[in-house]
C-alpha positions as MATLAB code, in Angstrom:
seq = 'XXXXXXXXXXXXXXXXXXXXXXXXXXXXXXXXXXXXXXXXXXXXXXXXXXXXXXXXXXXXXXXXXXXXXXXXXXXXXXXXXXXXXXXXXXXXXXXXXXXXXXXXXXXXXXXXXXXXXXXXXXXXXXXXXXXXXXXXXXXXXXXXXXXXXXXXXXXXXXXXXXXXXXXXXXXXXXXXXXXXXXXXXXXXXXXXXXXXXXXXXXXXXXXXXXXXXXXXXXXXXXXXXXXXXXXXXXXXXXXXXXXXXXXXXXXXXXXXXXXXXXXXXXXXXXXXXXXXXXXXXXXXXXXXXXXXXXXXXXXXXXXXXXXXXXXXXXXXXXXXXXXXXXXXXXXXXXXXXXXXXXXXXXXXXXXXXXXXXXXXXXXXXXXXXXXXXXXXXXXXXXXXXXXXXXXXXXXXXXXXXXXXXXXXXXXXXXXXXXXXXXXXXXXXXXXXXXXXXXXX';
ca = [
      -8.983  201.125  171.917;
      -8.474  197.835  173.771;
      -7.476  198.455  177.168;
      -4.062  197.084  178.695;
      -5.821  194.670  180.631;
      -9.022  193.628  178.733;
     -10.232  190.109  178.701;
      -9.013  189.505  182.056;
     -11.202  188.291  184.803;
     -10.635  188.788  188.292;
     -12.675  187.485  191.211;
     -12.485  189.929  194.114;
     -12.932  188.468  197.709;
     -11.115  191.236  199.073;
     -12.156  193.225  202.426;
     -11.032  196.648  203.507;
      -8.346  198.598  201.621;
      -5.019  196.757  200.659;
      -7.012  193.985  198.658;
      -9.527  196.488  197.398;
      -7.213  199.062  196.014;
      -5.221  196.018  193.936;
      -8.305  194.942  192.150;
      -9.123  198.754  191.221;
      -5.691  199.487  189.878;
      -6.547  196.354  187.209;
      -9.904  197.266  186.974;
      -9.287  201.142  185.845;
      -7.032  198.930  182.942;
      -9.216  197.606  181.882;
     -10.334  194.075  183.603;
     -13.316  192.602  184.552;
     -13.308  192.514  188.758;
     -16.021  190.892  189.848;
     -17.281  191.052  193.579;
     -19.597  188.282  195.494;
     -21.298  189.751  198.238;
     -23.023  187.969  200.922;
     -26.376  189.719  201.542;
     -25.810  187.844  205.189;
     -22.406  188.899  206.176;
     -21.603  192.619  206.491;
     -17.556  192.601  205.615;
     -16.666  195.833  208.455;
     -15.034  198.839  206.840;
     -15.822  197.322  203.278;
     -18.916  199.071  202.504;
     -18.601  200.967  205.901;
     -18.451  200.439  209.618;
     -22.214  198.978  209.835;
     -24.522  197.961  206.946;
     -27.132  200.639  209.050;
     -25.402  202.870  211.504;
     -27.387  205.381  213.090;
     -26.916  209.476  212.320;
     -25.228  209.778  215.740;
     -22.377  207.166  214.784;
     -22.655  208.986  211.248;
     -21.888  212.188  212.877;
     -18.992  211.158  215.615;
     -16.930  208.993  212.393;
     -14.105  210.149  210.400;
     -15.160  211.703  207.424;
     -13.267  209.138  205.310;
     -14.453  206.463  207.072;
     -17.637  206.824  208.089;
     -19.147  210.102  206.548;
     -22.360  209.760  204.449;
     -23.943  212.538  202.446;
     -25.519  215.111  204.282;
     -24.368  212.679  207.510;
     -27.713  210.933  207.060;
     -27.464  207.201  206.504;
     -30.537  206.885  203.935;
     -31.598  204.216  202.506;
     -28.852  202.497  201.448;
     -25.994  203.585  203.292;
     -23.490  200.845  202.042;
     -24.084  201.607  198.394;
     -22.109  205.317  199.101;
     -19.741  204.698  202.065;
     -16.244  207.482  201.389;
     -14.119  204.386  201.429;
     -15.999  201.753  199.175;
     -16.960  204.558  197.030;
     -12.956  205.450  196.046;
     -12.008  201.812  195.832;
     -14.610  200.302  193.785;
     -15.587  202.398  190.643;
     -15.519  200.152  187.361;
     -16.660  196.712  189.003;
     -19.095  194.667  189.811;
     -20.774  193.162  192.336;
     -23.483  190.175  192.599;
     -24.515  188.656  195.925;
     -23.875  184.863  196.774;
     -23.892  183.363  200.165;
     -20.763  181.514  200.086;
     -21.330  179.671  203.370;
     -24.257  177.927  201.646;
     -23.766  174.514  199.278;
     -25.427  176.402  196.341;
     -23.462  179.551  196.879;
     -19.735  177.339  196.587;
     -21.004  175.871  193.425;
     -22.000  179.763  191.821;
     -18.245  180.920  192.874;
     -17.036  177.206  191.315;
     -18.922  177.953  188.193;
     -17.510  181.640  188.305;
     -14.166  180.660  188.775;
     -14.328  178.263  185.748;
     -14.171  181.507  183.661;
     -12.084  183.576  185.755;
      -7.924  184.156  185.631;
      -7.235  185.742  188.778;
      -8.814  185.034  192.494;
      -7.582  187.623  194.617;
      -8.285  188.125  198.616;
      -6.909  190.272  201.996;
      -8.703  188.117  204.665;
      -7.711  187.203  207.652;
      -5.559  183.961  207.615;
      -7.762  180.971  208.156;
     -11.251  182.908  206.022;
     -11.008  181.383  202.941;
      -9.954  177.587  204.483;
     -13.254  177.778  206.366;
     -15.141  178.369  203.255;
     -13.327  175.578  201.351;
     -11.331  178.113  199.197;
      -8.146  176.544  198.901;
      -5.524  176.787  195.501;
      -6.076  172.741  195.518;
      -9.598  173.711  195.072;
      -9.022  176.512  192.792;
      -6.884  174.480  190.712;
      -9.371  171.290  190.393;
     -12.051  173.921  188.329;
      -9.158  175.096  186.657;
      -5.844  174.572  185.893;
      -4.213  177.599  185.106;
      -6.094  180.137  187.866;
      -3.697  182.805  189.775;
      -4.723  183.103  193.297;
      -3.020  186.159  194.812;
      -3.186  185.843  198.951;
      -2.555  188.947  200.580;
      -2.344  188.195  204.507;
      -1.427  190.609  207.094;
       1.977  188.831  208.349;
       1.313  185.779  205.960;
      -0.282  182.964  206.085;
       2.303  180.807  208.069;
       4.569  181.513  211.134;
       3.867  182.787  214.523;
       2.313  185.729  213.412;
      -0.192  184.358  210.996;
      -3.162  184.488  212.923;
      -2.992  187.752  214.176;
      -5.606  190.053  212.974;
      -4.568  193.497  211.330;
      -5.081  196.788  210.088;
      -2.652  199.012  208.060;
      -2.169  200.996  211.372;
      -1.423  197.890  213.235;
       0.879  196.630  210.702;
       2.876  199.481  210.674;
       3.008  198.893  214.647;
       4.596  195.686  214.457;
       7.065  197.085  211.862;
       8.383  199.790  213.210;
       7.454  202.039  211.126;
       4.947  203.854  213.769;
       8.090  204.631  216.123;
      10.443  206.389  212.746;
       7.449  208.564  211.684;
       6.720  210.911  214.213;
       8.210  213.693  216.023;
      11.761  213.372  218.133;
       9.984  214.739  221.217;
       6.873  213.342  220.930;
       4.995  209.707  222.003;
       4.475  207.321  219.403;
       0.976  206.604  220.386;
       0.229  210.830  219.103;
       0.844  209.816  215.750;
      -1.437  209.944  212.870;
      -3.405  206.494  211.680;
      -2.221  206.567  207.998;
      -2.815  202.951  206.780;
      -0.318  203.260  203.937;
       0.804  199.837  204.301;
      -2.788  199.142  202.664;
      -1.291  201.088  199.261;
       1.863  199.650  199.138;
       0.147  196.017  199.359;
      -2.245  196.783  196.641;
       0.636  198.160  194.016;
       2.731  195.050  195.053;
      -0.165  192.817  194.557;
      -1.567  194.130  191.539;
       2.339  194.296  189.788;
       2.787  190.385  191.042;
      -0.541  189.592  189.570;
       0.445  191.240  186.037;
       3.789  189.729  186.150;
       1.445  186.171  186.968;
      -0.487  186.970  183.916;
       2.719  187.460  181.683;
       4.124  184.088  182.700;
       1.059  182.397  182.349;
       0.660  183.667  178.770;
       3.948  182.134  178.335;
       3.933  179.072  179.518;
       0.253  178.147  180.635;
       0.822  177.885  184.209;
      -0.792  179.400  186.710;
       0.422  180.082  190.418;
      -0.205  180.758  194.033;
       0.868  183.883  194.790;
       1.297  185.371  198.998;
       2.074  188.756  199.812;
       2.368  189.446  203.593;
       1.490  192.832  204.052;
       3.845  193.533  206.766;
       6.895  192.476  204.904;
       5.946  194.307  202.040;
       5.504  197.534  204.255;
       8.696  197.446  205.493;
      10.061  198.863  201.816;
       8.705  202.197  203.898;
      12.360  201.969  205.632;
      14.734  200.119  204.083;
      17.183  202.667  205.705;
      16.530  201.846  209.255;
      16.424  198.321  208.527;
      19.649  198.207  206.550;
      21.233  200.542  209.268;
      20.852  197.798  211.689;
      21.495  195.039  209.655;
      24.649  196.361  209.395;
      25.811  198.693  211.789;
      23.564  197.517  214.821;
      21.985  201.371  215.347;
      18.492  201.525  216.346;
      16.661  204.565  214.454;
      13.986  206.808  216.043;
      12.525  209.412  214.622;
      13.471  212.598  213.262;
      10.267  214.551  212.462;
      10.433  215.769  209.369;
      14.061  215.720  208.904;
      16.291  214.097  206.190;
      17.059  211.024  206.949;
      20.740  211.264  205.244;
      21.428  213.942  207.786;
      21.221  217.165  205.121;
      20.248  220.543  206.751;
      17.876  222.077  206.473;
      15.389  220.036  206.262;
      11.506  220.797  207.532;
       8.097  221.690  207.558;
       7.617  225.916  208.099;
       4.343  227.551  208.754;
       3.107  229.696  206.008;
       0.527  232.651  205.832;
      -2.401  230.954  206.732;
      -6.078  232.076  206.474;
      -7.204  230.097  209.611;
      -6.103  227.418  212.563;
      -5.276  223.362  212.617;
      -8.702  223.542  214.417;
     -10.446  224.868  211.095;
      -7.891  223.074  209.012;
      -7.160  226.445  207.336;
      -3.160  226.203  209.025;
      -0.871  226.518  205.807;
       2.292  224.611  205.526;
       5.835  224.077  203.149;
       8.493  221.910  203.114;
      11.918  223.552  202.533;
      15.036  221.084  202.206;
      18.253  222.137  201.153;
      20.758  219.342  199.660;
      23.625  220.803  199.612;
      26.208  224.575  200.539;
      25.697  225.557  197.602;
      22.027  225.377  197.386;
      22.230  226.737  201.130;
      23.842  230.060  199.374;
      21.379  230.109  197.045;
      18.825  229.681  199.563;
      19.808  233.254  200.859;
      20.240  234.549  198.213;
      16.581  233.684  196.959;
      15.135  235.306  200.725;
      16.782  238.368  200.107;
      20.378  237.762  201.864;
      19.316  238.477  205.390;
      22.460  238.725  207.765;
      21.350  235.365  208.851;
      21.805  233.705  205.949;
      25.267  234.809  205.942;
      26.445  233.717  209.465;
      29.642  231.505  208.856;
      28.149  229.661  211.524;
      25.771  228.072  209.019;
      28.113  227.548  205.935;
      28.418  223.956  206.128;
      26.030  220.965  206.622;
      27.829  220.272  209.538;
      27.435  223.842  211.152;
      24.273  223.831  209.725;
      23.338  220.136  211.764;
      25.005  221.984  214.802;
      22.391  225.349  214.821;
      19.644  223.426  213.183;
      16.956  225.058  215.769;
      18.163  228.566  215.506;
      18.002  227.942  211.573;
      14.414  226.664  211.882;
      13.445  229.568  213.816;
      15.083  231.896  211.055;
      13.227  230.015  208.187;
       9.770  229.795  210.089;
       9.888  233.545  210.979;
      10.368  234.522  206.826;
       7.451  231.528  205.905;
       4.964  232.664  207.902;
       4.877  235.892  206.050;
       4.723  234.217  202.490;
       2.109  232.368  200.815;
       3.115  228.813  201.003;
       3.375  228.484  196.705;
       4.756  231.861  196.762;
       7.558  230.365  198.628;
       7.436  226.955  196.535;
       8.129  228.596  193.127;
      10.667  231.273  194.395;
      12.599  228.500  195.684;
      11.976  226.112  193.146;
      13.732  229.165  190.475;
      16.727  228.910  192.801;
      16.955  224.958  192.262;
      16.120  224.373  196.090;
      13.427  221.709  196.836;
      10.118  223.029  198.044;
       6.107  222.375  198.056;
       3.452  223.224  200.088;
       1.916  220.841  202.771;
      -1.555  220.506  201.609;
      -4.911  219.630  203.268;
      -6.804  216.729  201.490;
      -9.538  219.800  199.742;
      -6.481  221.684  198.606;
      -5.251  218.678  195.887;
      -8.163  219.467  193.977;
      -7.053  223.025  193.139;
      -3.077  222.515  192.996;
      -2.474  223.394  189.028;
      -0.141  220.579  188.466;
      -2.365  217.871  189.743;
      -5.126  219.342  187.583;
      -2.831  219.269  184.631;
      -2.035  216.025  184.761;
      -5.658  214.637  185.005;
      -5.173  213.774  188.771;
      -9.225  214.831  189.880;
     -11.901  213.424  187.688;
     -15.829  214.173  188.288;
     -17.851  211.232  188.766;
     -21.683  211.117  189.732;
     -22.671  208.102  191.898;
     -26.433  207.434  193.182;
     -26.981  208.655  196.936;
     -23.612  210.566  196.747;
     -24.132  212.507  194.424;
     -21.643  214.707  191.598;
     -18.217  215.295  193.167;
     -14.395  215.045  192.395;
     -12.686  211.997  193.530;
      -9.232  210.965  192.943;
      -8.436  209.639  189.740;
      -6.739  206.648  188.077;
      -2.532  206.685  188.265;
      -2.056  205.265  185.077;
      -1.690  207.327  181.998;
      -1.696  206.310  178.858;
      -1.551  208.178  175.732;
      -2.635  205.390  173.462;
      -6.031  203.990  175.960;
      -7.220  206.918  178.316;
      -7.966  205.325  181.989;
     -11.185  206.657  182.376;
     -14.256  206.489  185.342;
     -15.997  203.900  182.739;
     -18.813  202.805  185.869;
     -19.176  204.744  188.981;
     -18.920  202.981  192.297;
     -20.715  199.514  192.261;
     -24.099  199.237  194.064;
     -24.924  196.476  196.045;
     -25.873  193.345  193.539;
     -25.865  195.439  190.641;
     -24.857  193.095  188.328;
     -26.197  189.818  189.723;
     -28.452  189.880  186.442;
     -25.050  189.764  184.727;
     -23.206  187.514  186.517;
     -26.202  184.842  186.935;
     -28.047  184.965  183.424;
     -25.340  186.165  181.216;
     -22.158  184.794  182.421;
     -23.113  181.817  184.335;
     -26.603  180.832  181.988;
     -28.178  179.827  185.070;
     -31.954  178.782  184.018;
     -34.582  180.994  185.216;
     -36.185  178.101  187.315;
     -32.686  178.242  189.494;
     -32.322  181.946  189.660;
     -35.839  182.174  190.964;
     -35.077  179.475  193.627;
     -31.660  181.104  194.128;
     -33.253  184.476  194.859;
     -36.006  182.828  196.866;
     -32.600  181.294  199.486;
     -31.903  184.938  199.410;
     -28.798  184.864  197.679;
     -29.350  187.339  195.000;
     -30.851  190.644  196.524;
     -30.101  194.070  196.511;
     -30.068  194.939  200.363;
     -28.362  193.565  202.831;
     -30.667  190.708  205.393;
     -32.345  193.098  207.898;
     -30.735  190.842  210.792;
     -27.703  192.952  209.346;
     -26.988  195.775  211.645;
];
């Protein structure tokens, strides 16, 4: 069947992650994203850290970032880099070098039959290229250009370069997530800010679509990431809008003051050095689900200390209750614990490491690891589309995009280009398969 998004062309100039994961969420329904690639220009933590990095760097990188197969960088290391690999299945990619004459007219050409030109760069990128809506609009009336800046592209902030981890920084958001006695600067990278930008953007380039189909207009859509990511706290933000109280932050606790509220250790077949340290969270909403709660462990005398019977008490001991709770976790198996409290109507669910997702029953049930074999990296499970649709199945239609895969496509196909100018074309070295070897 016709996918929810099919017929719709999207040209992706995005970089990274938040731009990226936009143009996937449209792509796995069903549009056409199409990637130009400079052969010239390695775009860092794109298709990896370095188009060539050496086995040592291989070896000393996150795993999610910088992780190969086998931790040997082979012969095309960009083609199967952890983080282009999840954020780029059913695309494609051509190479153009858009600093080049030639290479503006193939993306003016290409955006004549686009509907959507989406990017993430760095305030001031696309001006230097000549990208600009006026542009945009000249080849075609009706395009949607979604801009998706760190802190926007105007204000004192604009030019700053960013990261999720940095945008969260700026936010606030780094100094509300982490532990009451513990630095800011121990936290976690996480880089959701990156995720919540790409739903935003991809829902604001739908709802573009909708009105355009409407009324024929197209529109210039800007996201700054940083405002966006600051849905991650409304709370705090709204508690000092209007009551002037600066939050900090409270662990793992709720943030509407309900106890208890935590993370417990659980049985556990190894250490956090051998990531084989077992965790639940445990929150109880309410006295009544507190008495239940005791009831579900067995009614230790505990439990039943009046001390503890109301939130307030309960707020009052909440250390001496953690202790309690983490002494009768660490002897249970952390679903054990989930479904016995679950039966008692108490919120609970383990904590799990990344590996773990693709054995938890209810993920598997509902489709949430799909196989997908990709050259250089192999067969393996990656995460898998979050839409669901009864009536057109979101499916891994094309593994991960290689390098120029489809410039064959994209030049002869799409754009008719004679095979006089492709030859010259490929001769400037725009259309290639590897990156320049001047490209570290």
């Amino acid at each position: 069947m016709k996918k929810p998004l099919e017929g719709v062309r999207i040209v992706d100039l995005c970089v990274v992650w938040a731009g990226p994961f936009a143009t996937l969420l449209m792509a796995d329904l069903g549009a056409e994203v199409i990637k130009p690639e400079n052969p010239f220009v390695f775009q860092p933590m794109t298709r990896g850290a370095l188009a060539r990095p050496s086995t040592l760097m291989i070896n000393a990188a996150a795993a999610w970032g910088g992780g190969l197969p086998g931790n040997v960088p082979g012969e095309r290391p960009w083609n199967y880099n952890p983080t282009f690999v999840s954020l780029y299945r059913n695309k494609k990619s051509f190479t153009v070098d858009l600093r080049r004459p030639e290479g503006m007219d193939v993306l003016r050409r290409l955006v004549e039959k686009a509907d959507v030109v989406y990017e993430n760069n760095a305030t001031g990128t696309m001006e230097k290229l000549g990208i600009t809506y006026g542009w945009l609009k000249e080849i075609k009336d009706d395009i949607i250009y979604v801009r998706v800046p760190a802190y926007g592209n105007t204000g004192p902030y604009s030019t700053a370069r960013a990261l999720g981890v940095h945008l969260e920084a700026v936010m606030g958001h780094t100094m509300l997530r982490g532990y009451e006695d513990a630095d800011p600067s121990v936290n976690t990278a996480i880089y959701s800010g990156d995720y919540l930008a790409g739903a935003q953007g991809a829902f604001a380039t739908m709802a573009a679509l909708w009105h355009r189909e409407k009324t024929g207009k197209g529109q210039l859509i800007e996201i700054g990431q940083a405002e966006n990511a600051s849905a991650m706290f409304t709370q705090a933000i709204m508690d000092y809008t209007l009551n002037r109280r600066v939050q900090g932050a409270i662990g793992n606790r709720d943030i509407f003051g309900r106890y208890p509220c935590g993370v417990y250790p659980a049985k556990s077949p190894g250490t956090a050095v051998d990531m084989g340290d077992h965790w639940v969270s445990i929150h109880v909403e309410s006295d009544e689900q507190w008495r239940a709660f005791g009831a579900a462990i067995g009614n230790p005398d505990w439990a039943a200390d009046p001390r503890f019977a109301t939130n307030a008490g309960r707020e009052e001991h909440a250390k001496e209750i953690d202790a309690h709770i983490a002494a009768w976790t660490r002897e249970q198996e952390d679903y054990d614990v989930m479904h016995l409290l679950q039966r008692a109507g108490i919120a609970a669910a383990p904590v799990l490491e990344a590996s773990r997702l693709f054995s938890d029953e209810q993920l598997l049930a509902r489709g949430f690891p799909r196989t997908q074999t990709h050259e250089g990296a192999g067969t393996n499970q990656y995460v898998g589309p979050v839409w669901n649709f009864e009536g057109t199945p979101v499916e891994f239609r094309q593994p991960p995009v290689l390098f120029g895969e489809h410039n064959d496509y994209v030049y002869r196909e799409l754009l008719q280009v004679s095979d006089e100018e492709y030859e010259a074309l490929k001769a400037g070295g725009h259309i290639a398969m590897d990156y320049d070897p001047a490209v570290l």
